[in-house]
C-alpha atoms as one frame of an Amber mdcrd trajectory, in Angstrom:
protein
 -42.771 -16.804 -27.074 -39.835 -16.194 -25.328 -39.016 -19.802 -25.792 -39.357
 -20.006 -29.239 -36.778 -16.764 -29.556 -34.246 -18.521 -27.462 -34.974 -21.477
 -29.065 -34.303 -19.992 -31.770 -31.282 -18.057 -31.155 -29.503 -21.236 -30.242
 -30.162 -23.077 -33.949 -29.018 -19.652 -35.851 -25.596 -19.436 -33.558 -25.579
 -23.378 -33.875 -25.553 -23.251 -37.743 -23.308 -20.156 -37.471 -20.648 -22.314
 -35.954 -21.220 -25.133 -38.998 -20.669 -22.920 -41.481 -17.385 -21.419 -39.838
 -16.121 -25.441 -38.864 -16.361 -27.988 -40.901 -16.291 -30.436 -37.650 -19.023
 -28.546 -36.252 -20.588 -31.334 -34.350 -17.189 -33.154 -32.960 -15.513 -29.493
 -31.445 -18.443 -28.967 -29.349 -16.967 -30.949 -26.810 -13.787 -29.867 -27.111
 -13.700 -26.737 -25.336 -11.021 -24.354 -25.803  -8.867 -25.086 -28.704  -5.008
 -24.830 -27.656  -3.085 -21.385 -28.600  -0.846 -22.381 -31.763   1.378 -20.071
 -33.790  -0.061 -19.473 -36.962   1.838 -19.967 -39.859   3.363 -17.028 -41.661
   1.400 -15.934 -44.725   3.486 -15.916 -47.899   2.713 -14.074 -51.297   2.076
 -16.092 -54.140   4.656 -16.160 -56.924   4.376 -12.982 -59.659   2.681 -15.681
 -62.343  -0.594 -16.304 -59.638  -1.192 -12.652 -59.407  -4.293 -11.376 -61.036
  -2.894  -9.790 -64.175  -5.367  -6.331 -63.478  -3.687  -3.998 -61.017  -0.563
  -6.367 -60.173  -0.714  -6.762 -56.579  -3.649  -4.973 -56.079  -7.026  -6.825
 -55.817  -9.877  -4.589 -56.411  -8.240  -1.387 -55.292  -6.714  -2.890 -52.062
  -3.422  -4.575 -51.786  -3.739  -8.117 -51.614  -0.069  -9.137 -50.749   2.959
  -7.214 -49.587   5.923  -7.609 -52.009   8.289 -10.238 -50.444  11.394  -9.206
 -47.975  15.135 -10.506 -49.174  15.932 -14.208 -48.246  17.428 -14.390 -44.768
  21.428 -15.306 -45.534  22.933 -17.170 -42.670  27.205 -16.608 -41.982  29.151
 -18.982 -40.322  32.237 -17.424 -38.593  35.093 -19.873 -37.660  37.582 -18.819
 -35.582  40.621 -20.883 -34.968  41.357 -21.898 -31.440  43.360 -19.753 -29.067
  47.495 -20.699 -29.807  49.178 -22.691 -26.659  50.965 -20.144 -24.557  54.857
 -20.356 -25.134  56.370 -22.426 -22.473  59.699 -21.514 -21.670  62.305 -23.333
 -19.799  62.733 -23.010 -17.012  65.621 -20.994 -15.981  68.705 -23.540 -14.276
  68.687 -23.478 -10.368  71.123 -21.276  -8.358  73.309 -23.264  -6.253  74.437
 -20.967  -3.203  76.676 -21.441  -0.326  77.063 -19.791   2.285  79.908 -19.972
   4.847  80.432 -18.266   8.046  83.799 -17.304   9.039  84.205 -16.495  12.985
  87.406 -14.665  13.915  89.740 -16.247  15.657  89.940 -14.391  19.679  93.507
 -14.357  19.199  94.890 -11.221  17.196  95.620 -13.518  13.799  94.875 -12.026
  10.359  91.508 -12.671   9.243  90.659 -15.608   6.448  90.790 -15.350   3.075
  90.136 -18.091   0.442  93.048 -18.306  -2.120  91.983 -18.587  -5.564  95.227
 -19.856  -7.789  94.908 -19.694 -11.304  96.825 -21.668 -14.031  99.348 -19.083
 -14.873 100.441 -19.696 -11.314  99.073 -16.201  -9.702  97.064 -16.749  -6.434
  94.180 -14.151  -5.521  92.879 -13.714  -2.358  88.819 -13.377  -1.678  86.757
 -12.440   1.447  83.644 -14.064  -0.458  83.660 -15.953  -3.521  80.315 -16.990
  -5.851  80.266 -18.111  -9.623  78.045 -16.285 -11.945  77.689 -17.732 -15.937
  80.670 -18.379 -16.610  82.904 -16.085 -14.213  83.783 -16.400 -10.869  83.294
 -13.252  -8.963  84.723 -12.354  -5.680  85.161  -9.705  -3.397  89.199  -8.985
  -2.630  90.981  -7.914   0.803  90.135  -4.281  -0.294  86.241  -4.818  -1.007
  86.394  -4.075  -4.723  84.440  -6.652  -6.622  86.456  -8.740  -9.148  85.936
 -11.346 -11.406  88.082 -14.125 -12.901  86.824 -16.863 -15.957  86.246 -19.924
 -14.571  88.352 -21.679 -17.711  91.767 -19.589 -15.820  91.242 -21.446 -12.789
  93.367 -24.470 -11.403  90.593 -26.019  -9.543  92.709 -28.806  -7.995  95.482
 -26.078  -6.450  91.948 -24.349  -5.567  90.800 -26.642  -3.319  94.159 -27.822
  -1.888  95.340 -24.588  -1.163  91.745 -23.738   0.752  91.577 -27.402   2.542
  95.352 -26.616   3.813  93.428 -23.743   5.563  90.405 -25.708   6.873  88.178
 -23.744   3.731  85.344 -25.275   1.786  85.651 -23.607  -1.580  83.154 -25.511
  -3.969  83.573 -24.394  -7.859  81.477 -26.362 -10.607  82.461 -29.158 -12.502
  84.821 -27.997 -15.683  82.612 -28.176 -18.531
């Protein structure tokens, strides 16, 4: 008896299973089947409702009414603008000369600065900035002169005759 009931219990699960899948007799070997998303269920369109109750099937409701499309934005932004590049600023030519006194009880040094009007200035230190040379005079004031009042050539003469390196820029 208890053969026949187990017997038994194995044909009604057996045509269970063939009523539920179609390929009853090919899935039996097939063990688990793989976990798959299932696809998302979708309401029919309003002209395949039932035309009793609207959505409603029999008192329950048979499909949710459908959410807004989904509206995708693209957002370009343009690329970053090139940082400004400035030039460079122009190089600072500096000299720098070291006057020793003499051990004898002379008058110090001074450079002699002549200008084209015929005046001569005298300068304990002497350095062009823009266009103006600037110097500092016997009494330590600082002056300045324009370079374009300068006689360049009784410059350097004058300061040679003295054993002086006084280097001003080229006349522009």
């Amino acid at each position: 008896m208890l053969k026949v009931c187990g017997l038994s219990f194995v044909v009604l699960l057996a045509s269970l299973a063939q009523a539920q899948d179609r390929q009853f007799p090919r899935a039996l070997g097939a063990g688990i089947p793989p976990l798959q998303q299932t696809p998302r269920r979708v309401a029919p369109p309003m002209h395949a409702r039932p035309f009793w109750g609207g959505n409603v099937w029999g008192g329950y409701a048979a499909y949710p009414e459908m959410p807004p499309p989904v509206t995708n934005v693209v957002v370009f932004e343009p690329p970053p603008a090139p940082p400004l590049v400035l030039p460079p600023p122009e190089p600072i030519h500096s000299s720098i000369q070291e006057l020793k006194p003499a051990a004898s009880s002379e008058p110090p040094v001074f450079f002699v600065i002549a200008l084209k009007d015929g005046s001569r200035l005298t300068a304990a230190a002497v350095w062009v900035q823009g266009n103006d040379l600037r110097y500092v005079d016997a009494d330590d004031q600082n002056r300045r002169v324009p370079l374009a009042a300068i006689d360049r050539t009784a410059t350097r003469e004058l300061n040679q005759a003295r054993n002086l390196n006084l280097r001003l820029p080229p006349a522009q």
